[in-house]
Every structure is written in structure tokens, then in C-alpha cells.
C-alpha positions in Angstrom: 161.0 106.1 120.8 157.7 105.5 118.7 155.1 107.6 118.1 151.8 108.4 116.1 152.4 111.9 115.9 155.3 114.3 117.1 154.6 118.1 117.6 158.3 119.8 118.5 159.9 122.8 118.2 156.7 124.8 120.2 155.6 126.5 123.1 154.0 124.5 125.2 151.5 125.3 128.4 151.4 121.6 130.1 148.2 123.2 132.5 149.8 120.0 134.8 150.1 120.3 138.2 153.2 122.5 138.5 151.3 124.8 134.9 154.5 123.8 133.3 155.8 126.0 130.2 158.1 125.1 127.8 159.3 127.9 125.7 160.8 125.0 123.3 158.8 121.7 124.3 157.9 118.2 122.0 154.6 116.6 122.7 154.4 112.9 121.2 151.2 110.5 120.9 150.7 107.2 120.3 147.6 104.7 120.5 145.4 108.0 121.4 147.2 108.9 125.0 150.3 111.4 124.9 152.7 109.4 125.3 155.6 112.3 126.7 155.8 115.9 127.3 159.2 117.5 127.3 161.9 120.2 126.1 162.2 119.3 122.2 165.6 117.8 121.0 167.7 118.2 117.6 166.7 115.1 116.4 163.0 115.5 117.4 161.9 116.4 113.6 163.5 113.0 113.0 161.3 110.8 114.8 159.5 108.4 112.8 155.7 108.8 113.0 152.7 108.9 111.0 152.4 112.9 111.5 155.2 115.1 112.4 154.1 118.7 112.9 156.7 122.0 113.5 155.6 123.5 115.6 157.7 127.0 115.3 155.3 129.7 116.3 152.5 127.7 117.8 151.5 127.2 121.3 150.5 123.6 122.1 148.1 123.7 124.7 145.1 121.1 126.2 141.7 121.3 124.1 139.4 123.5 125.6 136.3 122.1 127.7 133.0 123.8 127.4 131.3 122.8 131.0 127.8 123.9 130.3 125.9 124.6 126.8 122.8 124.1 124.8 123.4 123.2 121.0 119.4 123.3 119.3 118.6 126.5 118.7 122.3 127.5 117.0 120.7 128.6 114.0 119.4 131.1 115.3 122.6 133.4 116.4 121.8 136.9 116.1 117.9 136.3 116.2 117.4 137.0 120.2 120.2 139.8 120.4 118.3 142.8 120.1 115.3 141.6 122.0 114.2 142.9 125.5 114.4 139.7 128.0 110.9 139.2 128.1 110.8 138.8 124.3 113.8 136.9 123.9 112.6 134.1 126.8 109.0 133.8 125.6 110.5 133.1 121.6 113.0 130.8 122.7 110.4 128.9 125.1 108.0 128.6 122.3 110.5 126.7 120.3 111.5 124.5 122.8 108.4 123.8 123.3 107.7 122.6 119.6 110.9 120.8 119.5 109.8 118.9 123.0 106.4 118.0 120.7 108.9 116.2 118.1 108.8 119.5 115.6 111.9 121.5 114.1 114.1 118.1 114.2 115.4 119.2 110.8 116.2 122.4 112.5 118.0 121.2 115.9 119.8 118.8 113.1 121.4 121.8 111.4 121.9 123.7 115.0 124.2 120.3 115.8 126.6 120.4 113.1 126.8 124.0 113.2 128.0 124.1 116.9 130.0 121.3 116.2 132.1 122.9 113.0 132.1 126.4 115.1 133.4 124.6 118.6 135.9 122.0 116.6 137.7 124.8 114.6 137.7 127.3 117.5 139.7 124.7 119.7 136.9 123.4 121.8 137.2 119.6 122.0 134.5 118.9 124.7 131.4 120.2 125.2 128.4 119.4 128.6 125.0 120.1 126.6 121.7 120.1 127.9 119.2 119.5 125.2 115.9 118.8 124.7 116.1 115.7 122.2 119.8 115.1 122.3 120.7 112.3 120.2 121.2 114.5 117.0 123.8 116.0 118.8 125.3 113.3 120.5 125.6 111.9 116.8 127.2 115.1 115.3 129.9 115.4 117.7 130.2 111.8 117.5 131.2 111.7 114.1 133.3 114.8 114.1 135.5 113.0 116.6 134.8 115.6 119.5 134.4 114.4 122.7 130.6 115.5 124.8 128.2 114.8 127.1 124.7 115.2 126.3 121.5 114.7 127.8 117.5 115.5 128.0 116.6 118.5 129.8 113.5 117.1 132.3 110.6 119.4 133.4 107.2 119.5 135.0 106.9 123.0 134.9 108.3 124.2 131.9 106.9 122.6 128.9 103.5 120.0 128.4 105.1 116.7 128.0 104.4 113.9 130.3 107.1 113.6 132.8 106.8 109.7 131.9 107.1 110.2 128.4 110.0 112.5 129.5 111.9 109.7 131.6 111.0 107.0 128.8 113.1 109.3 126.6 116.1 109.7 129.1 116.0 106.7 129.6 116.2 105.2 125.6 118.9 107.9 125.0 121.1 106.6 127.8 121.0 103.0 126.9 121.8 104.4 122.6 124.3 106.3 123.6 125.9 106.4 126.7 130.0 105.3 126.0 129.2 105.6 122.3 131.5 106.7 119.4 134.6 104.8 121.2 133.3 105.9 124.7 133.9 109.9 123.9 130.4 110.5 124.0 128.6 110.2 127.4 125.0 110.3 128.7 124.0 112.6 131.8 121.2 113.2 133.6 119.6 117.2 133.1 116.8 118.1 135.6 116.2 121.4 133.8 116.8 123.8 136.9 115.5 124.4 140.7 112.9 126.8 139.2 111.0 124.8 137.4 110.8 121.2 138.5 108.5 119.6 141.4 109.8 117.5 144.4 108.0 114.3 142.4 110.3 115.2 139.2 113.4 115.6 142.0 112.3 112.3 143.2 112.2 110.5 139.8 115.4 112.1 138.6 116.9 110.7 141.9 115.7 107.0 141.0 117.3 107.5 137.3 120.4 108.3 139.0 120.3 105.1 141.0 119.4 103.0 137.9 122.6 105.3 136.1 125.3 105.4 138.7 127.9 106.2 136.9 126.4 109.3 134.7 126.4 112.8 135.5 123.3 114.7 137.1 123.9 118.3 135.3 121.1 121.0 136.6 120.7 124.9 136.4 121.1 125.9 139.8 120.8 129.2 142.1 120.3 130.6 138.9 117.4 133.2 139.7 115.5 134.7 142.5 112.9 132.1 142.3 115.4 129.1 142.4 115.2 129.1 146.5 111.5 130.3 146.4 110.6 127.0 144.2 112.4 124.9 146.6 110.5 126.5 149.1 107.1 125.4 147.6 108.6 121.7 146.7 108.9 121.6 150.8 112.2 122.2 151.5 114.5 125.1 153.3 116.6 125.8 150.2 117.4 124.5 146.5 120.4 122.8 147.9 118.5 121.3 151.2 116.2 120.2 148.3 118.9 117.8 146.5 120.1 116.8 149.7 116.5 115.4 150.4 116.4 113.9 147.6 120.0 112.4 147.7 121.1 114.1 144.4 123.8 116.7 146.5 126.6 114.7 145.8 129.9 114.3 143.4 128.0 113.3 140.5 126.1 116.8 140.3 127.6 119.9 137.6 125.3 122.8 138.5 125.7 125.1 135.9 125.4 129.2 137.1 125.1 129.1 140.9 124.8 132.9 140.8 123.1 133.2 143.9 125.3 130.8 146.4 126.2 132.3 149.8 129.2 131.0 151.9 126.4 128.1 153.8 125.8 127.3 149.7 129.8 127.1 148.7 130.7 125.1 152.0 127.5 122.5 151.4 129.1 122.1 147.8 132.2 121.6 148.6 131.7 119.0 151.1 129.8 117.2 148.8 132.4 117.3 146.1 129.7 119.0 143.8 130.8 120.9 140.5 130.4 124.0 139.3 130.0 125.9 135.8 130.2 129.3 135.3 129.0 131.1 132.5 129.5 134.5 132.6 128.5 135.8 129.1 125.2 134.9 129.1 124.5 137.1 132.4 126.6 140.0 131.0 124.5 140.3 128.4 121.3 139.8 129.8 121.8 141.0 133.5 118.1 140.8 135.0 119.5 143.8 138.1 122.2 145.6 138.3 122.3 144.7 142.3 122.5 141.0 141.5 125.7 139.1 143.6 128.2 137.8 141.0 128.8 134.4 140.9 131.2 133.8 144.0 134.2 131.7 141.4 136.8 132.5 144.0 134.8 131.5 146.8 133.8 128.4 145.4 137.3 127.7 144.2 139.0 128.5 147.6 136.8 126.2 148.3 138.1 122.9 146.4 134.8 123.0 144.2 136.0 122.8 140.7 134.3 125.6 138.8 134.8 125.0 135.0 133.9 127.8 131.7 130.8 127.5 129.9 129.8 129.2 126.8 126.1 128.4 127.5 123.0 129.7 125.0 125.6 130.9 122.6 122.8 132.1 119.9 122.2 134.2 123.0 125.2 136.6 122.9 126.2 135.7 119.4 129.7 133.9 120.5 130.9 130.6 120.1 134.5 132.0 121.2 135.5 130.1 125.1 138.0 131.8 125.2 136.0 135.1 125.3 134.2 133.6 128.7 137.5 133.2 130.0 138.2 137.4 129.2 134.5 138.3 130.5 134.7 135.9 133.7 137.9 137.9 135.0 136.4 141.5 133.3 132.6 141.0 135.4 134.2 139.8 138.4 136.8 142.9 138.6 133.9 145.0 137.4 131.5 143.8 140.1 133.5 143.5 142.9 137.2 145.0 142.5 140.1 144.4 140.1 142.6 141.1 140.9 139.7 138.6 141.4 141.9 135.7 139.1 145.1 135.4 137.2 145.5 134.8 134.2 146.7 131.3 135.2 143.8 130.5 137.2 141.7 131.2 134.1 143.4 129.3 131.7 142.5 125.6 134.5 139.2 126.8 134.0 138.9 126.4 130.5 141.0 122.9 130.7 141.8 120.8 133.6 139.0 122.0 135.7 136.3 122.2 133.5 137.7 118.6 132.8 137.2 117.7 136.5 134.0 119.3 136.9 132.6 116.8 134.1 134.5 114.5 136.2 137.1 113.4 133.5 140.3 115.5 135.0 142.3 111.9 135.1 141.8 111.5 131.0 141.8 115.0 129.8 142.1 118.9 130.3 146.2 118.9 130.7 149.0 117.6 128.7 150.6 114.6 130.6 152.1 111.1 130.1 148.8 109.2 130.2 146.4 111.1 129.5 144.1 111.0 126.1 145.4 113.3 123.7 142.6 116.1 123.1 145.9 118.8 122.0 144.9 122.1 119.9 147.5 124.6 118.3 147.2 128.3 117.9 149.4 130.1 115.6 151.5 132.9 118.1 153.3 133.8 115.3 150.5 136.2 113.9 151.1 140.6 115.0 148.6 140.4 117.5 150.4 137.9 119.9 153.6 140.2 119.2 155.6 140.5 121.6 154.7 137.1 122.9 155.2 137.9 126.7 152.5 136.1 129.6 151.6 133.4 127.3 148.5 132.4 130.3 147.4 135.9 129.6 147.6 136.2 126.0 145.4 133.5 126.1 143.1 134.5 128.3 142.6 138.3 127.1 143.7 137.9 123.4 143.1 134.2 122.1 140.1 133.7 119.9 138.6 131.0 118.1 140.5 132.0 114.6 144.0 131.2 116.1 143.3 128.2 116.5 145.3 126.3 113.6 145.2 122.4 114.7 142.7 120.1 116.5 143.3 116.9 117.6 141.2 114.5 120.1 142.0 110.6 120.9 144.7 111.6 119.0 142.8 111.9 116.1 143.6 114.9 114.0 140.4 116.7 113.2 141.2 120.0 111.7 145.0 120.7 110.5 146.3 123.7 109.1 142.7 125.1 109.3 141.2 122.6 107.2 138.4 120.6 109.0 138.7 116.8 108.4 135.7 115.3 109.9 133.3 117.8 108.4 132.4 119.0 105.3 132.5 122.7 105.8 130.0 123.8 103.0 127.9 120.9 102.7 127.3 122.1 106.8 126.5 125.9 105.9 124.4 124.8 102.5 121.8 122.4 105.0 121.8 125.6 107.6 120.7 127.7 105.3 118.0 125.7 104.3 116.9 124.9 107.8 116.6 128.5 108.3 114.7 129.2 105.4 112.1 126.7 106.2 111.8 127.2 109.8 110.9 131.0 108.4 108.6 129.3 105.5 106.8 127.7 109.0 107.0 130.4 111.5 106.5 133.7 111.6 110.0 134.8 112.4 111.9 137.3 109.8 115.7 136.4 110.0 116.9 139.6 108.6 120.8 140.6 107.8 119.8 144.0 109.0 117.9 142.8 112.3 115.7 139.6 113.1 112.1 140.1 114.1 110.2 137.7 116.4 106.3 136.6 115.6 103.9 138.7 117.4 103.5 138.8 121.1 100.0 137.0 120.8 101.2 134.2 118.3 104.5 133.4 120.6 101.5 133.4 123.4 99.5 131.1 121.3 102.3 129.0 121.0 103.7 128.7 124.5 103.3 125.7 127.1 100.2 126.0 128.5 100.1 123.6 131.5 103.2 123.5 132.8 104.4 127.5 132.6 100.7 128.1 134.4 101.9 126.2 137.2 105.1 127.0 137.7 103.9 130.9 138.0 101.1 130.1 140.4 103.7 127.9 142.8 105.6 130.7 142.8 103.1 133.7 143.3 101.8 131.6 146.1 104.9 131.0 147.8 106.0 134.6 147.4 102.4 135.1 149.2 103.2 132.4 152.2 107.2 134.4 152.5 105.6 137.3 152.7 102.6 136.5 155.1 104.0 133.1 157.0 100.6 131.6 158.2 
């Protein structure tokens, strides 16, 4: 038997249908697609292939799928962590809203290949980003070899640019770069969230989807209180009624959060084949009430919705590790309801095969099986803090973390081996983040400390907020809280 590349000799967690383990398994490649998964053999070291890789002491498991994130602003990690929400949502909207206005490209620039070098050497081989001006992104990961969807986040009510400008955008970034870089990278359609968009930008995003029938529509939804009472205002019973008007509730749709859904919510999803992903970290860190439901993951999975892992604003809680979302998923949900709510197991499909399914790829990636593209990742097991190596689905799930990751390889393409990063140039990446963060501070009036960050002053972030759009987005609202309260 030929082969591209032989890994033998190592544990290996299949995540296939059966979550096949092999305590002694081979994985072989060839052409980009594994090619056989198996117990190894004597002679497996043998085989003649480009790359032949031991694999004594590592786990061979599926690259892990990040269903939900926003790339931009990754310079910025540690600057919003010791803000109060209020502080840390007015900062962050300011400089979206420049970066909507064409400013800071040099800066989103640097935030791509940062992500990029963080998610490729911490095992994270696809990533579903929502960006404001995407194609930097969709570039970096393209050339790193990693495999993402990206697309333009579209809002009325959340920042004062045209909605046809907006679409125009969407619209020239679909055509560059949809099925780009050797069809890895992928276009999708991102109305921001059910907070801030009108039934007219519903509408539009509706006849993009028509025009773009095979792309993703990827949305924030039943994220906050005000998701239902927007939907409300835009004429419609709920946020999910709302799609359904529109014709967007359907299997093309990955709604990221879905905090709020009730059991009417989880069985309208699940009929219409509608994904979920969960990010758990983000909301951990910046709960908005204690008395807040949880997000109902083994509702929706009971279900048949697939509910992938998403790391989310990572510059938020200063993590770029997925496998710490699978550890805080199971840790909130035990907290907030009672303990039990996944196994280990169960965890593990969400950071792989059903985060792959959510994005709608399951039959190409997420588990290691004849056929499939070969998007593989090693962690060294053999290091103290894997000893003894018992419950490898929870070791990975409680105890994995992005520096045990030792080899990378998408397409069958080997990205990082050994810990060395082939498709990026490690320093040349931190030299041009640096700079961007020392101009962005030479142009703002943020302080990026190493003892703490400080954001400009309330009245200059006010100065240099959205004006328009914000304005009417908190008058919809107050005046539909109004109408709820007093029903004319």
C-alpha cells in the first residue's frame, strides 16, 4: 500500500461513528484524504512515503473546528479584560466602527496572522469568523494552509455604513473568495445578530442568500434580552418567527450563542435542520445576570441540532485555547444546572465532527475516516501531566491545551511538525504585531500597558462611536419595551 504520509505506532481517537480508539493505531494519507485508519503493524514504519511519523506517545486525533469567532481585533488580548461591560462594549464598538470606515486595516492585518499562528500551533485547523472586512483573513489562513469560513458582519443598527455599501462589499468578497486557496476557504453570509438588524436588512440578507445558495447564513442569535424584543419591533412574534418570515430558518443557518432558546426555540431548530455554536467562555467571563438560563446544549443536542465549540471574541477572555471551551462548556453547565450534563465523549464531537457538521462540512472533515480530507493534529501524551494516560476523551477535554499540540496537518499538508510552524514565519508575525500595536497607540488614545491596558476616556470613545445606527437601535428598543409593557 502507498501513501503520502504514515503516522503508526499511536493512540488514536477516530471520533467516527462508533468514537473508535486504538491504543496502537496507523493513520495513512495520500492525495490529501486519509486514505486508512487501523491497528498499526510491524512493518508499518516500513511503508514507503514521503513522511513517516512515530507516533510513540502521541494521540492522533481530528483537527479541531472553531464554529464561531471574530479574528480583527486580536491584538488587542488583554486590553478589554479588566474593563467593566459597559467599558469594554463601547471600546470595542468604537473600533469596529473605524475599521467599518476602512481605518486600522494595518491593524486587523496583524490581528489575522496572529490568530492564525495562535489557532494553527494550538491544533485548531478550521475556524467560522465573522468579520467586519474579511478578506485579510480569509488570505492569512489561506496561506497558512488552514481551512475557514469568513464573511462580512451586516448591520443597520450597529454601525453608519450604508447597508448598500454594506451588501456591495458581501457581495465583492464572495465572488474573490468563496472556494479560494484550493476550495479550503469559504464565503458565508453574517447578519450581525437579531438585536441589531431591521426586517429590510433580514430581507436583503434573504435575497443574498438566494443569489448564494450554497454559502452559509451565520448570525448571533437569542443572544440577549433584547434579541426577541428587536424581533418584536421588526413585526414579528419572535427572532426565530422572524427568519422564518423571512425564509432564512433553514439548514444553511449557524447561530452562534442561542442562550436564550426554550424548548418551542430547540424544536423550531431542529426541524429546520439549523446549527448551533456554543461559546461558553465568552459568557463566563462576562455574564450580564447571574439568573440568566444557560445555553440549553443538551436540549438542543437531544434534539438532532448539531451544536459545535466556539472560542468566540478571544481578545475577550484572553484565550485562544478550544480546548479550554470544551472544559468551561461542561464546568458552566454542571455549575448552572447540576453535575453530569456531558461526557467527556460528547465533548470531544463538539470540538470535531459536530462543529464540522454545524459548518456543514461533517462528510469532509471533523473525524478520521477512509475518505475524508486529512485535517489530523498530534499531541505529545507522553509529557507528566497526561501521566497515567487513563480516559483519553477526558484528558482531552479537562487537561489538553494548546501547547501539546506537537503536529498539524490539513489537506494533508503538514503545517507545523515537531512544533515548528511551516507556513508562517513565527517572528516576522510577532515583529509586524508589535508595530501595529504601537501605532494603533501612536493614533488612539489607548495605553497597552504590561501592567494593565487603559481605554481612551469615556467622552472620546463617545465621540467616536456610531452615531446613526446605535441611536436607533436604542430607541426601537425603548419603544418596544414601552408597547410590551403597555400593549395599545
Amino acid at each position: 500500500m502507498t501513501a503520502d504520509c504514515v503516522i503508526h505506532d499511536a493512540f488514536v481517537l477516530t471520533v467516527d461513528e462508533r468514537n473508535r480508539l486504538y491504543e496502537r493505531g496507523t493513520v495513512l494519507i495520500e492525495d490529501g484524504r486519509i486514505t486508512d485508519v487501523r491497528s498499526s503493524r510491524d512493518d508499518d514504519a516500513e511503508l514507503p512515503a514521503d513522511l513517516v511519523i512515530d507516533g510513540e506517545g502521541k494521540l492522533v486525533m481530528p483537527g479541531l473546528v472553531n464554529a464561531h469567532t471574530h479574528l480583527e481585533l486580536t491584538p488587542l488580548l488583554g486590553a478589554f479584560s479588566d474593563l467593566d461591560l459597559m467599558e469594554m462594549m463601547s471600546g470595542m464598538t468604537a473600533i469596529f466602527g473605524h475599521i467599518a470606515e476602512g481605518e486600522y486595516d494595518y491593524f486587523a492585518r496583524a490581528g489575522y496572522e496572529l490568530a492564525a499562528l495562535n489557532f494553527l500551533s494550538g491544533g485548531v485547523t478550521t475556524v467560522n469568523s465573522m468579520d467586519v472586512r474579511p478578506g485579510g483573513g480569509a488570505e492569512t489562513f489561506g496561506e497558512a494552509g488552514l481551512r475557514g469560513f469568513f464573511g462580512m458582519a451586516l448591520s443597520d443598527l450597529f454601525w453608519d455604513v450604508s447597508v448598500e455599501e454594506q451588501f456591495d462589499r458581501a457581495r465583492e468578497f464572495i465572488d474573490e473568495y468563496h472556494g479560494a486557496y484550493d476550495g479550503r476557504i469559504r464565503a458565508t453570509i453574517n447578519p450581525h445578530d437579531d438585536w441589531s438588524c431591521t426586517r429590510e436588512l433580514w430581507e436583503h440578507t434573504a435575497e443574498l442568500a438566494d443569489e448564494y445558495p450554497d454559502l452559509l447564513v451565520h448570525t448571533h442569535l437569542l443572544e440577549l434580552e433584547a434579541s426577541n424584543t428587536m424581533a418584536r419591533s421588526n413585526g414579528a412574534e419572535d427572532s426565530l418567527a422572524l427568519l422564518d418570515d423571512v425564509g432564512l430558518l433553514d439548514d444553511r443557518l449557524v447561530a452562534a450563542h442561542f442562550r436564550l432558546a426554550d424548548d418551542e426555540d430547540i424544536q423550531r431548530t431542529a426541524e429546520a435542520d439549523a446549527s448551533v455554536a456554543h461559546c461558553p467562555s465568552i459568557f463566563c467571563y462576562w455574564n450580564t445576570g447571574g439568573d440568566v438560563q444557560w445555553t440549553p446544549v443538551p436540549e438542543l443536542r437531544a434534539a438532532g441540532v448539531d451544536v459545535g465549540l466556539g472560542i468566540d471574541d478571544h481578545y475577550w477572555h484572553d484565550s485562544y485555547s478550544l480546548f479550554g471551551e470544551a472544559r468551561q462548556a461542561r464546568l458552566a453547565a454542571n455549575l448552572k444546572r447540576s453535575t453530569g450534563q456531558y461526557d467527556s465523549m460528547e465533548l470531544v464531537r463538539m470540538l470535531t465532527i459536530e462543529g464540522a457538521e454545524a459548518l456543514g462540512v461533517g462528510d469532509e472533515i471533523g473525524s478520521l475516516e477512509p475518505g475524508k480530507r486529512a485535517d489530523v493534529i498530534l499531541l505529545d501524551v507522553e509529557k507528566p501531566k497526561f501521566t497515567p494516560l487513563t480516559n483519553i476523551p477526558a484528558q482531552v477535554t479537562n487537561n489538553a491545551a494548546p501547547a501539546d499540540v506537537e503536529t498539524v496537518i490539513v489537506d494533508g499538508d503538514v503545517l507545523m511538525k515537531a512544533g515548528d510552524v511551516k507556513t508562517m514565519e513565527t517572528d516576522a508575525v510577532r515583529d509586524r504585531v508589535e508595530a501595529a500595536v504601537d501605532r494603533f497607540e501612536s493614533e488612539t488614545e489607548w495605553e497597552l500597558g504590561i501592567g494593565e491596558s487603559e481605554p481612551p476616556s469615556t467622552m472620546n470613545v463617545a465621540r467616536d462611536l456610531p452615531k446613526r445606527g446605535p441611536s436607533q437601535l436604542l430607541g426601537r428598543l425603548a419603544f418596544q419595551s414601552l408597547r410590551d409593557r403597555l400593549p395599545l
